[in-house]
C-alpha positions in Angstrom: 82.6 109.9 77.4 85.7 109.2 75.5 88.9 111.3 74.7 90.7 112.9 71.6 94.2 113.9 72.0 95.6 115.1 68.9 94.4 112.9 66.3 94.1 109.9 68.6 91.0 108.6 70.1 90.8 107.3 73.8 87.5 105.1 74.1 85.2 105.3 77.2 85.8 101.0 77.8 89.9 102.5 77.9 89.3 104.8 80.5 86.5 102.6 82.4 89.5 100.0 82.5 92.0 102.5 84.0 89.5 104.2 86.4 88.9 100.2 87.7 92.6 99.6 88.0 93.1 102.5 89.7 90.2 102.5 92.0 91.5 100.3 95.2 94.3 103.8 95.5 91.9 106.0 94.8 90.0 104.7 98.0 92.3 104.2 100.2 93.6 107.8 99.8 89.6 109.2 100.4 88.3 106.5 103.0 84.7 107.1 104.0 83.8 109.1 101.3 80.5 107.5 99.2 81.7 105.1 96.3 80.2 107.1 93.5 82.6 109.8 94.8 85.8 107.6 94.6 84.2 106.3 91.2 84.4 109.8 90.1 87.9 111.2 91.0 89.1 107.4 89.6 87.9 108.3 86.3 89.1 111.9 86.3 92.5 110.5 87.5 92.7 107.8 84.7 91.9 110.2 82.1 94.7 112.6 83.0 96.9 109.6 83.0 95.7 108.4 79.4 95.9 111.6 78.3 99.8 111.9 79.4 100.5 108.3 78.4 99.0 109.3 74.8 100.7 112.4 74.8 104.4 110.5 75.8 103.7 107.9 73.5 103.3 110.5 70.5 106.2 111.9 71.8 107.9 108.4 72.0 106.8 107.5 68.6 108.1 111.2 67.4 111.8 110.6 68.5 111.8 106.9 67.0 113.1 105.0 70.0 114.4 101.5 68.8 113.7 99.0 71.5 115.8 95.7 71.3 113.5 92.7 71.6 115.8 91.0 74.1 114.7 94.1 76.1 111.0 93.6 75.7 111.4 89.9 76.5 113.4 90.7 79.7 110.5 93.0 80.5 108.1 90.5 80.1 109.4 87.6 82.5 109.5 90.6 85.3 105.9 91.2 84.6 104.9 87.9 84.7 106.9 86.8 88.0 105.6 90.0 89.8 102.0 89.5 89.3 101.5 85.6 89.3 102.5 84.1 85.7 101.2 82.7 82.5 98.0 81.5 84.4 96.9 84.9 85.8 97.4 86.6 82.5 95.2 83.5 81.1 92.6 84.5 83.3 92.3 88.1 82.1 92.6 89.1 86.2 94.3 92.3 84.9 92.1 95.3 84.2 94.7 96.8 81.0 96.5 93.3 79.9 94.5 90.5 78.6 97.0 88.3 76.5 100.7 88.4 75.5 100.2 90.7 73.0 98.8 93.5 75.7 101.8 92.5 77.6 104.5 93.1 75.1 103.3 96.2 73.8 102.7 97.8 77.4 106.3 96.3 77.9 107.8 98.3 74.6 105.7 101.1 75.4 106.9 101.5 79.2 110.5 100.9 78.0 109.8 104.2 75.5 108.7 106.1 78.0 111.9 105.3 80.4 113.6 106.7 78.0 111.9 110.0 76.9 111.5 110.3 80.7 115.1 109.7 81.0 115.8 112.5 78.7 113.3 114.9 79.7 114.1 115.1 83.2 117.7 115.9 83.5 119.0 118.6 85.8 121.5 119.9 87.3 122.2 117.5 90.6 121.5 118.6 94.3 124.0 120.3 96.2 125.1 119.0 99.7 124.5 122.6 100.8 120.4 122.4 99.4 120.4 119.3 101.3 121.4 120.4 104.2 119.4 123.9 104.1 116.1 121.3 103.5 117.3 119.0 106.4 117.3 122.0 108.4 114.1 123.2 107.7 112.4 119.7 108.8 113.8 118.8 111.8 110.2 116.7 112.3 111.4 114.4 109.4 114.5 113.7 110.8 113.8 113.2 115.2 112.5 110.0 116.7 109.3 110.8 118.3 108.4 111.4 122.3 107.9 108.0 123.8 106.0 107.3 127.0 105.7 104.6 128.8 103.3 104.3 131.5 100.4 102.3 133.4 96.8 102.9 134.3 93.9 102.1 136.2 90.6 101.9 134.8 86.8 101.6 136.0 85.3 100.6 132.6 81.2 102.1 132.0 78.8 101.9 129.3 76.3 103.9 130.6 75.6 107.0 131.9 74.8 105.4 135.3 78.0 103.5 135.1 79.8 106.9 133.8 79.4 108.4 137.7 80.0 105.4 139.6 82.7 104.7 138.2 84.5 108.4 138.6 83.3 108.5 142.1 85.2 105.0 142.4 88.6 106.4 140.5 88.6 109.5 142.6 88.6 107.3 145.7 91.4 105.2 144.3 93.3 108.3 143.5 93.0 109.7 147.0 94.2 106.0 148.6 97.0 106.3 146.1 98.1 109.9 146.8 97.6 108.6 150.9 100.5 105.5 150.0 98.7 102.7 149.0 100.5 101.0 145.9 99.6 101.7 142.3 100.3 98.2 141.1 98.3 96.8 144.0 95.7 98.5 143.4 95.8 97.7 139.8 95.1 93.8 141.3 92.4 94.3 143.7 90.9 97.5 141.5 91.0 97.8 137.6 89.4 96.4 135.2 92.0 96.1 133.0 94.5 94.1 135.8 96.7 92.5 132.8 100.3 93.0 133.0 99.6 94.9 136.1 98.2 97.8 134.2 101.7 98.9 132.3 100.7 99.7 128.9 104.1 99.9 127.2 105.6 102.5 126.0 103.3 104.3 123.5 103.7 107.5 121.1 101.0 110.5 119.9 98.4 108.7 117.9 98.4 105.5 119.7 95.9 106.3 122.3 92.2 107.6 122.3 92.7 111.7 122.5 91.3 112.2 126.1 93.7 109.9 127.4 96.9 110.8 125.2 96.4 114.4 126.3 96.5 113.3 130.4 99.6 111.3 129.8 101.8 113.5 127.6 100.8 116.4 130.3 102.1 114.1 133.0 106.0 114.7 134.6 108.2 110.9 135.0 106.6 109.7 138.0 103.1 111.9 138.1 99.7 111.1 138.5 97.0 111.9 136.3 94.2 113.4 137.3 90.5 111.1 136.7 90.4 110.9 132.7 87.1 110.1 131.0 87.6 108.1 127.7 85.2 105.8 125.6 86.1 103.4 128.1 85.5 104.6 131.3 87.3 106.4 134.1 91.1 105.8 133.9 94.3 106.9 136.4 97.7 107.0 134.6 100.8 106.9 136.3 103.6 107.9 134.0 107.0 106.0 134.3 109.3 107.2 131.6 109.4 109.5 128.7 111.9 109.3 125.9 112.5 112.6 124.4 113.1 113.2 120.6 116.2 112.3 118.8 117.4 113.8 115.7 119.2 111.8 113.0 122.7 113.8 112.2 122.6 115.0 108.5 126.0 113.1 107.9 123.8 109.8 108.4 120.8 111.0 105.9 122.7 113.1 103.9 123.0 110.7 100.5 119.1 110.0 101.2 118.3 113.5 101.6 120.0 114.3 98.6 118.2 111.4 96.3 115.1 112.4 97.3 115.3 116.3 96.4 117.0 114.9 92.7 114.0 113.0 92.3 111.5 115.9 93.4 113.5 118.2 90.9 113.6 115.5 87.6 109.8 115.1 88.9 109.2 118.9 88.4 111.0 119.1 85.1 109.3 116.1 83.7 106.0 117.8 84.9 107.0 120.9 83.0 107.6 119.2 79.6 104.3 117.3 79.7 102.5 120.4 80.5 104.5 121.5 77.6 103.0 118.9 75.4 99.2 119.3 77.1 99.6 123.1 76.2 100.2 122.4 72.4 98.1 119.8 72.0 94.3 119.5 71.1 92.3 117.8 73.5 88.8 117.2 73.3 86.0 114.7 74.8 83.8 113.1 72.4 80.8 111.8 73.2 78.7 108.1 71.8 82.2 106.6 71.3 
């Protein structure tokens, strides 16, 4: 199904191109979803982006933009360094630029649209005090996270059978433990899982399964879990140290803070003028083409 915007046409082997050179994106942001899905929202995504590249070059053409050929030129040795040189673009690897004459124009037409991006997105800059009224409303963005560092035990199973010997066996370890014996000894003698003497490192949220992330960030410095059942088996952690969050002063992050609330705002005002253009434009989809 291909595309008119305004008076220009948008063929179905155009959009196929983009939806292919977008594709590897679109996955990765909806992994495990079937790939006749993905194929889908990668060919709704490159048709909203044709249509705003049509649109912005329209707009580009409109205003008359002069580009200097030195420019285009410049552009052009960038391209070619960043994505492997003459030979790559002789072997068509690109999905959008096939020869040197792709290449410039996608040069002079990205160089347009710096420009009427330029101009369409000023405003008026971020204040130290919107900075800091953001940096206070995301504390999260701004703290280290809580760090554990611990050790374990474990009595691996992979079968239900194996699932209760191996909790009766951790519940006796946990009682010789509690009665003096040494946890690093019994690590030797005991675990399964006897290298480095059971110390896993220190270790944030998200870095263990669930069942035993829970048991550990429950635990006070120097606490012993209770038995914990994970894919793995039957495991005892004995937690060593916990490193509570940090936050970053805003005198530190400040000039990043504000750079990346100028960029959200020109963002938002460039979205408004293309919606601008979208609203007064005529865009159809026609079919056979």
């Amino acid at each position: 199904m291909s595309l008119k915007v305004n008076e220009r046409l948008i063929p179905d082997w155009a959009i196929e191109r983009q939806a292919e050179a977008l594709f590897e994106n679109v996955a990765r942001s909806m992994e495990g979803k079937p790939r006749e899905v993905i194929q889908m929202a990668a060919v709704d995504m490159a048709k909203d982006r044709l249509i705003d590249q049509t649109l912005m070059s329209e707009e580009s053409k409109r205003r008359n933009y002069e580009v200097d050929s030195s420019e285009v030129n410049k552009g052009m040795k960038l391209w070619l360094r960043q994505n492997g040189g003459k030979k790559a673009l002789e072997k068509g690897s690109h999905p959008l630029i096939k020869s040197q004459d792709d290449l410039r124009r996608e040069v002079t037409t990205q160089i347009q649209f710096n420009r009427l991006l330029e101009e369409e997105s000023k405003c008026d800059p971020v204040s130290e005090e919107e900075a800091r009224k953001y940096y206070d409303s995301r504390p999260d963005l701004f703290s280290t996270e809580t760090l554990l560092t611990a050790s374990h035990i474990l009595k691996k199973a992979s079968s239900e059978a194996d699932l209760i010997q191996a909790k009766s066996e951790i519940v006796a370890l946990r009682e010789r433990i509690e009665g003096g014996e040494d946890f690093v000894e019994l690590v030797k003698k005991e675990s399964d899982d006897s290298q480095n003497d059971g110390h896993l490192g220190q270790f944030g949220r998200g870095q263990m399964v669930p069942p035993f992330e829970k048991a550990a960030f429950a635990l006070e410095v120097g606490g012993l879990s209770q038995p914990v059942q994970t894919q793995f088996g039957w495991h005892l952690i004995q937690l060593h140290a916990r490193t509570e969050p940090v936050v970053t002063p805003f005198e530190e992050v400040s000039d990043k803070v504000i750079e990346y609330l100028q960029e959200r705002r020109k963002d938002k005002v460039f979205e408004e003028f293309l919606d601008g253009l979208k609203k007064n434009a005529e865009i159809t989809e026609v079919s056979g083409i």
